[in-house]
VOKOL-589373 format. One line per 5 residues: number of its first residue (from 1); their letters; for each residue x, y, z of C-alpha. Coordinates in steps of 0.001 Angstrom, whole numbers, plus 500000, padded with zeros to 6 digits. Example, Ala and Ser with C-alpha at 12.3 -4.5 7.8 and 13.67 -1.06 7.14 Angstrom:
<nodes>
1	AS	512300/495500/507800 ~ 513670/498940/507140
</nodes>
This chain:
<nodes>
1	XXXXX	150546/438224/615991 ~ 152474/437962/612891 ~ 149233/438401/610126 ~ 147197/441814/609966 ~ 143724/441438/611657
6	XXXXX	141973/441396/608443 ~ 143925/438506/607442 ~ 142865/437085/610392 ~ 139354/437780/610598 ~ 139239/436244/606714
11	XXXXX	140552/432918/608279 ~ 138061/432837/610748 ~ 135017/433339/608325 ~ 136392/430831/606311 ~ 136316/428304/609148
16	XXXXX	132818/429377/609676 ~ 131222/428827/606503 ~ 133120/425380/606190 ~ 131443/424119/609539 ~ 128238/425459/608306
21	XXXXX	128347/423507/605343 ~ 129270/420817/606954 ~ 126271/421431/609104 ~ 123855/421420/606500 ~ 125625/419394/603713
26	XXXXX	126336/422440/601893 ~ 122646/423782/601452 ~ 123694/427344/601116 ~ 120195/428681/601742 ~ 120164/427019/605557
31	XXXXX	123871/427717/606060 ~ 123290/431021/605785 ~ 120277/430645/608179 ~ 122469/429332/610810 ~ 125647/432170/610051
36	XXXXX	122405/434731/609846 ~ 123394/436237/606935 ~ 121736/436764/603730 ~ 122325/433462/601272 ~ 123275/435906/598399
41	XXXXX	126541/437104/600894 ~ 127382/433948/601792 ~ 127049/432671/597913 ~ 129283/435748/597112 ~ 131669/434741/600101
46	XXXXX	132074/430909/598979 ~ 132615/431563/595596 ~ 135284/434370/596246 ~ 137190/432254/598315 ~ 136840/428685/596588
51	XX	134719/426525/599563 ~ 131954/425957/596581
</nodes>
């Protein structure tokens, strides 16, 4: 456990969001239909940390 949990917990929603784009061929609308969160988070999310 050498990285703080946020840290952490940033990798993992990372690796989320990449497999949901995968999912869906990057449609962010249904991505964020199958994460269940609202498209305008995830938007937020994949622009903040480069995946779109």
């Amino acid at each position: 456990m050498d990285r703080p949990l946020t840290e952490r917990v940033s990798g993992y929603a990372r690796c989320l969001i990449k497999s949901a784009f995968k999912k869906t061929g990057s449609n962010i609308a249904r991505a964020a239909a199958v994460l269940g969160v609202p498209r305008q988070n995830l938007s937020r999310k994949a622009k903040e940390w480069d995946i779109i």
